[in-house]
C-alpha positions as CSV (number, residue, x, y, z in Angstrom):
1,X,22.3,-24.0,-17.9
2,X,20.3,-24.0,-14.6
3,X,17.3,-25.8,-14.0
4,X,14.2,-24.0,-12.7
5,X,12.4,-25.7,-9.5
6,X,8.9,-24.7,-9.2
7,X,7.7,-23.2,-6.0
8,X,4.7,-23.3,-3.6
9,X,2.9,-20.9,-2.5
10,X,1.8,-20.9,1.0
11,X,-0.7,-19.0,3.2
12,X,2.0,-19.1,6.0
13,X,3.6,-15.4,5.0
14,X,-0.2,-13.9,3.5
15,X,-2.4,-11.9,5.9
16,X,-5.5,-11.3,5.0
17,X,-7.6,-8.1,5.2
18,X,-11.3,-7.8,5.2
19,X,-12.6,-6.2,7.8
20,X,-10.8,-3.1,9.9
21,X,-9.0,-2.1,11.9
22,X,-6.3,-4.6,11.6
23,X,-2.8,-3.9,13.3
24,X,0.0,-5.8,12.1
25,X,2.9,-7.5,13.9
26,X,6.8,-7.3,14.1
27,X,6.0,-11.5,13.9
28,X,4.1,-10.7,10.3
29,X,6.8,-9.4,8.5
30,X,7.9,-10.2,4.9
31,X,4.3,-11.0,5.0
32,X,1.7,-9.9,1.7
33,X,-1.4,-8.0,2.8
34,X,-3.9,-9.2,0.5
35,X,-6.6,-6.2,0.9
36,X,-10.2,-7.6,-0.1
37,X,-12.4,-5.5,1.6
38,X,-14.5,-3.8,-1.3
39,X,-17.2,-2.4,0.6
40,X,-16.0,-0.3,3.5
41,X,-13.2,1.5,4.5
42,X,-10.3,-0.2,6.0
43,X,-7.8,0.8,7.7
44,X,-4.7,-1.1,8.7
45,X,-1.5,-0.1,11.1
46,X,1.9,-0.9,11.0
47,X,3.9,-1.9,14.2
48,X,5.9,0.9,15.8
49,X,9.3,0.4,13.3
50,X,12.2,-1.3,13.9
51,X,14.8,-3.4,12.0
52,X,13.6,-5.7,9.3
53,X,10.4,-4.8,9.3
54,X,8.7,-4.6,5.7
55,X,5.2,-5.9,3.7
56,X,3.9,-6.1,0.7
57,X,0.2,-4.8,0.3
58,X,-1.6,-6.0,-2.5
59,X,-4.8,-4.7,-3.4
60,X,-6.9,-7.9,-4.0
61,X,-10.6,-6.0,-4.4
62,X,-11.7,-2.6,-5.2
63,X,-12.4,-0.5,-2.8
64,X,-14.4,3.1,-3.6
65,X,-14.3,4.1,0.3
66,X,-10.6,3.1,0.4
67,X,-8.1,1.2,2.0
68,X,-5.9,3.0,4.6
69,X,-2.4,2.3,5.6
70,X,-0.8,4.0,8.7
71,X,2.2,4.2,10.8
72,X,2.1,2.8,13.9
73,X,3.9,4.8,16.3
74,X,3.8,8.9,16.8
75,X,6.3,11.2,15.5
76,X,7.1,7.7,12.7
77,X,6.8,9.3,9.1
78,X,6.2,7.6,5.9
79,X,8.6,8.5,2.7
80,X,9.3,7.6,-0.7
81,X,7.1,7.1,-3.8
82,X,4.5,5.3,-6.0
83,X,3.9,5.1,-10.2
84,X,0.8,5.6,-10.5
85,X,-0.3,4.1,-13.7
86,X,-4.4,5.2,-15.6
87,X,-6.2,2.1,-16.2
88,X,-8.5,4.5,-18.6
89,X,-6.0,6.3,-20.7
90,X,-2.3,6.3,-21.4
91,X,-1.0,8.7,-18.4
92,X,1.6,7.8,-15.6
93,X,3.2,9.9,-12.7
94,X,5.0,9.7,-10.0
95,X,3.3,10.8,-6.6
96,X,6.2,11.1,-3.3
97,X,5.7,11.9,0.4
98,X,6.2,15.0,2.2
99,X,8.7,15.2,5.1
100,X,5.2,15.4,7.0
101,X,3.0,12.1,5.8
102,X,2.7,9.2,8.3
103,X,-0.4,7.6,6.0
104,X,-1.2,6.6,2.7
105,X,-4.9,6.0,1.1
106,X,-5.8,3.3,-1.7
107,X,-9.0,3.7,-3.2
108,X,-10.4,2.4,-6.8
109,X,-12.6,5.9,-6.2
110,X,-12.9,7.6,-10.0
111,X,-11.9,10.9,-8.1
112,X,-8.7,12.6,-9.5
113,X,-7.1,12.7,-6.2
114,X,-7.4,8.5,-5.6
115,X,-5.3,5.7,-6.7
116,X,-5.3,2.3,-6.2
117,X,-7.6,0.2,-7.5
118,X,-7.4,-3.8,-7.7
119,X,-4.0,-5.1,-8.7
120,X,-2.0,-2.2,-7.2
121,X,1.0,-3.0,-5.1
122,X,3.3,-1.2,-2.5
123,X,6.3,-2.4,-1.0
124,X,6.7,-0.8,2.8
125,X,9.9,-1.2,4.9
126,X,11.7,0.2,8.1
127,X,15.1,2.1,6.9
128,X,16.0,2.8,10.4
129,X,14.1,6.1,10.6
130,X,11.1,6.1,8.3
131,X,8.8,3.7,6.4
132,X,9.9,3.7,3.0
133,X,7.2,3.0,0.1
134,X,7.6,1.9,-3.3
135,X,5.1,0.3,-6.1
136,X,2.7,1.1,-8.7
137,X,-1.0,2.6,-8.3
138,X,-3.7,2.0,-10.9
139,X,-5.8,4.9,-11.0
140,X,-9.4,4.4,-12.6
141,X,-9.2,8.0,-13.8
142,X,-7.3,9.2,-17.1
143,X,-4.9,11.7,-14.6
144,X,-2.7,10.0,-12.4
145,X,-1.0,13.2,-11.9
146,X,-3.6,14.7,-9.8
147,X,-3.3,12.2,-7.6
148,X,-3.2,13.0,-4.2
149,X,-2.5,9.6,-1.4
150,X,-0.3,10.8,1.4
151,X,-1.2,12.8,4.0
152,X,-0.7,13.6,8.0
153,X,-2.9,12.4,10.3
């Protein structure tokens, strides 16, 4: 039987958001974004895609005015889905993108259409085309179905 070694975490691969707009770099990824900005709305930018590139976003602090995660580069779309899970009753769904979306929105707002309240995660990466999401929301609402993050800006 193997053994298991303990690991360390470090701050070298964690980027830290609490204020906007932050842009992140090609250099950044495989990084966690930590988002712990509760009191305004923040919005951060992925690098124009290329090969590689991915991030894990972890919602670290509720935010009501929402957190806001956009492509970086025109004509760049944003595909794929989220569970989105009520932290006030016992409701999932599934929300996808449209062929059209090139942003997503995290909010701990109480608001039917809004997900993402502290503890949500999303997993973004570069597939050659697109940015591809995938992770679980926690509404603070009993109707996750209702929920309404992707959109074209």
């Amino acid at each position: 039987m193997g053994s298991f070694k303990a690991g360390t975490f470090t701050t070298a691969n964690l980027v830290t958001v609490a204020s906007t707009p932050v842009t992140l770099t090609a250099a950044q990824a495989g990084s966690t974004v930590y988002l712990n900005n509760g009191t305004t709305e923040t919005t951060v930018n992925l690098p124009a895609g290329a090969d590689g590139l991915w991030y894990k976003f972890v919602v670290a602090n509720d935010n009501t005015n929402g957190y806001i995660i956009k492509r970086g580069t025109d004509g760049q779309l944003i595909v794929g889905g989220l569970l989105v899970v009520s932290k006030t009753a016992d409701n999932t769904a599934f929300v996808t993108s449209t062929a059209t979306n090139d942003t997503f929105f995290l909010s701990a707002d109480t608001e039917a259409d809004a997900a993402g309240a502290i503890g949500s995660t999303v997993q973004i990466f570069w597939n050659g085309t697109s940015w591809v999401v995938h992770g679980t929301l926690i509404a603070a609402h009993a109707n996750p179905a209702g929920v309404d993050i992707f959109a074209d800006m």
